[in-house]
C-alpha positions as CSV (number, residue, x, y, z in Angstrom):
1,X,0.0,0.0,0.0
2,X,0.7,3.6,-0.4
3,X,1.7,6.2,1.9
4,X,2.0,10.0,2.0
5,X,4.6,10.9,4.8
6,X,4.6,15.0,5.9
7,X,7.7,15.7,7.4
8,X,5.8,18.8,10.0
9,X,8.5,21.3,11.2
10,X,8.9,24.9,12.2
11,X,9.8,27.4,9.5
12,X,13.3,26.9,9.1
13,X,14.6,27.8,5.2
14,X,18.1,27.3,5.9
15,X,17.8,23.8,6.5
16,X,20.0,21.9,4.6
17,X,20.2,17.9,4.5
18,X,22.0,15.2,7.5
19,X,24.4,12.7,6.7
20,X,21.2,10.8,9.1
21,X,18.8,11.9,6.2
22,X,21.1,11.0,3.4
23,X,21.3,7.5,5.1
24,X,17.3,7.4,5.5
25,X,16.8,8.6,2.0
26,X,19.6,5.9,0.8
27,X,17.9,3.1,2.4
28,X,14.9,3.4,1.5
29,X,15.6,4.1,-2.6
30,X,17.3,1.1,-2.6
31,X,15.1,-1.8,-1.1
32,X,12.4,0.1,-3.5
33,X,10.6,1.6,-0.5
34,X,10.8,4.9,-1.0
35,X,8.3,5.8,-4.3
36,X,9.5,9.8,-4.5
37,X,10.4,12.8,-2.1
38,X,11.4,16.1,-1.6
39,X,12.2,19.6,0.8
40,X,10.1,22.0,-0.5
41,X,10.7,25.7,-0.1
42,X,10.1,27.7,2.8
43,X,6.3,28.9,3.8
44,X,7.5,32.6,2.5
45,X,7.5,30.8,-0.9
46,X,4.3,28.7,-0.5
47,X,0.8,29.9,-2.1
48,X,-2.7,28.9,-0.9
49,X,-5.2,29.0,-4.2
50,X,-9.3,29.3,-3.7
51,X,-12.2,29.8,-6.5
52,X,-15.0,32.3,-4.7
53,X,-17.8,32.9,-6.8
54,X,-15.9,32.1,-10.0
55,X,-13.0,34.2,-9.0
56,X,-9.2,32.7,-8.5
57,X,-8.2,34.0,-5.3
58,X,-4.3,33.4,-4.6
59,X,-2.9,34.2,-1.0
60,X,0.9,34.5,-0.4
61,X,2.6,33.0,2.5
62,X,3.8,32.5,5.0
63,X,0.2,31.9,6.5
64,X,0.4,33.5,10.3
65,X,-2.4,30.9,11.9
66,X,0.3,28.4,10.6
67,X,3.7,28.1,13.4
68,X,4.5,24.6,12.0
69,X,5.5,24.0,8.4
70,X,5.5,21.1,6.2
71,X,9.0,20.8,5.0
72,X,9.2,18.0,3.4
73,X,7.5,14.6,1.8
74,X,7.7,11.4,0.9
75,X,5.4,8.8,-1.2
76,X,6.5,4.8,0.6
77,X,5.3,1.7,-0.2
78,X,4.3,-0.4,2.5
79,X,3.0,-3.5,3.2
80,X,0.3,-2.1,6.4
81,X,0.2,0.6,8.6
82,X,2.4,-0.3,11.3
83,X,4.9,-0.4,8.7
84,X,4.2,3.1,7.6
85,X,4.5,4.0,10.9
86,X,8.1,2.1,11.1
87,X,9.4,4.1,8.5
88,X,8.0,7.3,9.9
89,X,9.8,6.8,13.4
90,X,12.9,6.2,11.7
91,X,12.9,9.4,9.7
92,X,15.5,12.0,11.7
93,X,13.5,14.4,11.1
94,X,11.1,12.6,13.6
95,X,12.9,13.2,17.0
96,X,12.6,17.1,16.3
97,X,9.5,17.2,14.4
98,X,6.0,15.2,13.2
99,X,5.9,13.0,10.6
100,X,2.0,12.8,9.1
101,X,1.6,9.2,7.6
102,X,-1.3,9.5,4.8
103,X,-2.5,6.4,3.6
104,X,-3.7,6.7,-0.1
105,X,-7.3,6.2,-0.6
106,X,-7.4,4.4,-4.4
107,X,-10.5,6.5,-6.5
108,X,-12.4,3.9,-7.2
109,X,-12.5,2.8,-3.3
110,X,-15.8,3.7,-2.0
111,X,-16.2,5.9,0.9
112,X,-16.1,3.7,4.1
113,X,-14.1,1.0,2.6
């Protein structure tokens, strides 16, 4: 099954990748777990996007009711949950942050299912 992994941080844009990361990321390409992932840019950069009666309405960040960040992601495969959640714990990001584990809900899966 797959998983969307948040890596939950505060707003930190000089963040730069661990040797612990590098490891993490290493692993995980090479036994196949690891489907895609990235950093993404600091919350100054990010853009929230709406449609209000027809209208495209773009807001800028950083978003102030926000003090936490997502920094980064990850799509895994995994064969359940708990093993999601192995992968999660073992991210370093997760003794100083959160990690969010998403499972994907296939389209054609109804609601409930």
């Amino acid at each position: 099954m797959r998983y969307l992994m948040f890596t939950i941080e505060q707003d930190t844009p000089d963040r730069a990748p661990t040797p612990e990361l590098d490891r993490w990321v290493a692993d995980l390409d090479s036994s196949g777990t690891r489907v895609t992932g990235s950093r993404l840019r600091p919350a100054a950069d990010t853009r929230r996007v709406a449609v209000r009666d027809g209208r495209t309405v773009v807001t800028d960040g950083p978003f102030t009711e926000s003090k936490e960040v997502i920094g980064g992601f990850d799509i895994i495969e995994a064969p359940d949950l708990d093993a999601a959640l192995a992968i999660a714990a073992a991210f370093p990001g997760a003794s100083d942050g959160v990690i969010e584990v998403h499972p994907y809900w296939p389209v054609d899966e109804p609601p409930g299912a």
